[in-house]
N, C-alpha and C positions, 0 to 999 in steps of 0.2 A: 456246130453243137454236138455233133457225135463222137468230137476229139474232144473237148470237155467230157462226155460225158465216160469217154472209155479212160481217161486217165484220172478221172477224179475213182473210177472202181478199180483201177491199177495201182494208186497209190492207196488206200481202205487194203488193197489185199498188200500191200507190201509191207504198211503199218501192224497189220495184224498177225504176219508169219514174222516179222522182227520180233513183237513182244506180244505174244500171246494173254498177254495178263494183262490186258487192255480189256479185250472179247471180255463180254459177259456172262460171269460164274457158268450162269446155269447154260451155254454155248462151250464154256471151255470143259466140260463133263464130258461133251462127244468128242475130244480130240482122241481120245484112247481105242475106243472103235473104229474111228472113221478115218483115224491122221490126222494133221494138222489141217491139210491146203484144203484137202476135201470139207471137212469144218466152216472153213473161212469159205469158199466158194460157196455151202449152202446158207450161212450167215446170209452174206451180200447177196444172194440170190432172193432173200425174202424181203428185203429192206423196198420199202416205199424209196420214189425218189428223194420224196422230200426226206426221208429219214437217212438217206445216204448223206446225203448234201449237208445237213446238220450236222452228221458225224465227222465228215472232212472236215468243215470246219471247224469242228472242236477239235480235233486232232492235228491240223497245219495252221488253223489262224485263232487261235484263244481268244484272243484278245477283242477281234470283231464280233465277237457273239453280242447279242442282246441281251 
């Protein structure tokens, strides 16, 4: 479970330093202070599981969503 779970937040950050304009408006406001990765690390650091788990699969499998 803990390689699922480090690669499902491995790829959320890989997604998110590829195209930044995914991140949300008000998340992409702090890349200018903080960097880019730093950004994206405090992102996914606040993210509920279940809110991670949603976002991956909106982002790698569209099509399963409900």
């Amino acid at each position: 479970m803990q390689v699922k779970a480090e690669r499902l937040l491995s790829d959320l950050f890989t997604a998110y330093r590829a195209e930044p304009a995914i991140l949300p408006e008000h998340i992409q406001k702090n890349i200018p202070q903080r960097g880019l990765e730093r950004t994206i690390c405090d992102y996914i650091a606040g993210m509920t599981d279940r809110y991670a788990t949603e976002e991956h699969q909106k982002l790698f499998n569209p099509l399963k969503m409900p």
